[in-house]
Steps between C-alpha positions, in 0.01 A plus 500: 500500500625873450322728717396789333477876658310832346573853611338873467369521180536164363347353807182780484469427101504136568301464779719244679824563750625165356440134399675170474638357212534114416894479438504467069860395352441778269580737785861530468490884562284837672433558147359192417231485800455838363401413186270185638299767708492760204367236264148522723457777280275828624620682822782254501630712240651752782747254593655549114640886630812661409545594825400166700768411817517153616656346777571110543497365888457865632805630315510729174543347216477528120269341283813200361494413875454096493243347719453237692248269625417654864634865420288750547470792221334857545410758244453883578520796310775752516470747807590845465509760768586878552 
Protein backbone atom coordinates (compact mmCIF):
# COMPACT_ATOMS: atom_id res chain seq x y z
CA UNK A 1 0.00 0.00 0.00
CA UNK A 2 1.25 3.73 -0.50
CA UNK A 3 -0.53 6.01 1.67
CA UNK A 4 -1.57 8.90 0.00
CA UNK A 5 -1.80 12.66 1.58
CA UNK A 6 -3.70 15.98 0.04
CA UNK A 7 -2.97 19.51 1.15
CA UNK A 8 -4.59 23.24 0.82
CA UNK A 9 -5.90 23.45 -2.38
CA UNK A 10 -5.54 20.09 -3.75
CA UNK A 11 -7.07 18.62 -0.68
CA UNK A 12 -10.25 21.42 -0.84
CA UNK A 13 -10.56 20.69 -4.83
CA UNK A 14 -10.52 17.05 -4.15
CA UNK A 15 -12.51 16.69 -1.36
CA UNK A 16 -10.32 14.13 0.43
CA UNK A 17 -7.08 14.76 2.93
CA UNK A 18 -5.83 11.41 1.49
CA UNK A 19 -6.43 7.75 0.48
CA UNK A 20 -4.68 4.45 0.22
CA UNK A 21 -3.30 3.02 -2.66
CA UNK A 22 -2.96 -0.84 -3.50
CA UNK A 23 0.98 -1.05 -4.12
CA UNK A 24 1.02 -1.38 -8.43
CA UNK A 25 4.62 -2.43 -9.91
CA UNK A 26 4.03 0.35 -12.22
CA UNK A 27 4.83 2.72 -9.37
CA UNK A 28 8.44 3.02 -9.69
CA UNK A 29 8.34 6.86 -9.07
CA UNK A 30 6.18 10.23 -7.35
CA UNK A 31 5.51 10.81 -10.88
CA UNK A 32 4.10 7.73 -11.71
CA UNK A 33 1.41 7.58 -8.71
CA UNK A 34 0.96 10.96 -10.08
CA UNK A 35 -0.03 10.09 -13.22
CA UNK A 36 -2.33 6.94 -11.84
CA UNK A 37 -4.34 9.61 -9.76
CA UNK A 38 -4.42 12.21 -12.72
CA UNK A 39 -5.75 9.57 -15.08
CA UNK A 40 -9.27 9.79 -12.85
CA UNK A 41 -9.70 12.56 -15.05
CA UNK A 42 -11.95 15.84 -13.81
CA UNK A 43 -10.75 17.66 -10.59
CA UNK A 44 -7.93 15.20 -10.58
CA UNK A 45 -6.63 17.32 -13.18
CA UNK A 46 -5.12 19.84 -10.36
CA UNK A 47 -2.65 17.38 -9.43
CA UNK A 48 -1.10 17.87 -13.29
CA UNK A 49 0.30 21.73 -11.99
CA UNK A 50 3.42 23.34 -12.90
CA UNK A 51 3.87 24.28 -9.65
CA UNK A 52 2.87 20.94 -7.65
CA UNK A 53 5.55 20.05 -4.48
CA UNK A 54 5.72 16.58 -3.32
CA UNK A 55 7.28 15.04 -0.55
CA UNK A 56 7.99 11.14 -0.12
CA UNK A 57 7.96 9.79 3.76
CA UNK A 58 7.53 13.44 5.08
CA UNK A 59 10.58 14.74 3.23
CA UNK A 60 10.68 17.03 -0.03
CA UNK A 61 11.11 15.50 -2.87
CA UNK A 62 10.88 15.78 -6.67
CA UNK A 63 8.57 14.19 -8.84
CA UNK A 64 11.70 11.19 -10.23
CA UNK A 65 11.64 10.32 -6.48
CA UNK A 66 11.18 6.28 -6.55
CA UNK A 67 8.61 4.75 -4.36
CA UNK A 68 8.14 2.12 -2.44
CA UNK A 69 5.62 -0.19 -1.19
CA UNK A 70 4.79 1.35 2.45
CA UNK A 71 6.13 5.00 1.65
CA UNK A 72 4.01 7.50 2.12
CA UNK A 73 3.71 10.42 -0.67
CA UNK A 74 2.05 13.99 -0.22
CA UNK A 75 1.15 16.57 -2.78
CA UNK A 76 0.68 20.40 -2.00
CA UNK A 77 0.88 23.36 -3.90
CA UNK A 78 3.63 25.88 -3.74
CA UNK A 79 3.33 28.35 -0.67
CA UNK A 80 4.23 31.80 -1.02
CA UNK A 81 4.32 34.40 1.66
CA UNK A 82 5.18 38.18 2.18
Amino acid sequence: MISIQYYARYRETLGTDGERLPWDTTFASVDDVRRHLLARGDDWAVLGEQSLMCARNQELCGLDEPVSDGDEVAFFPTVTGG
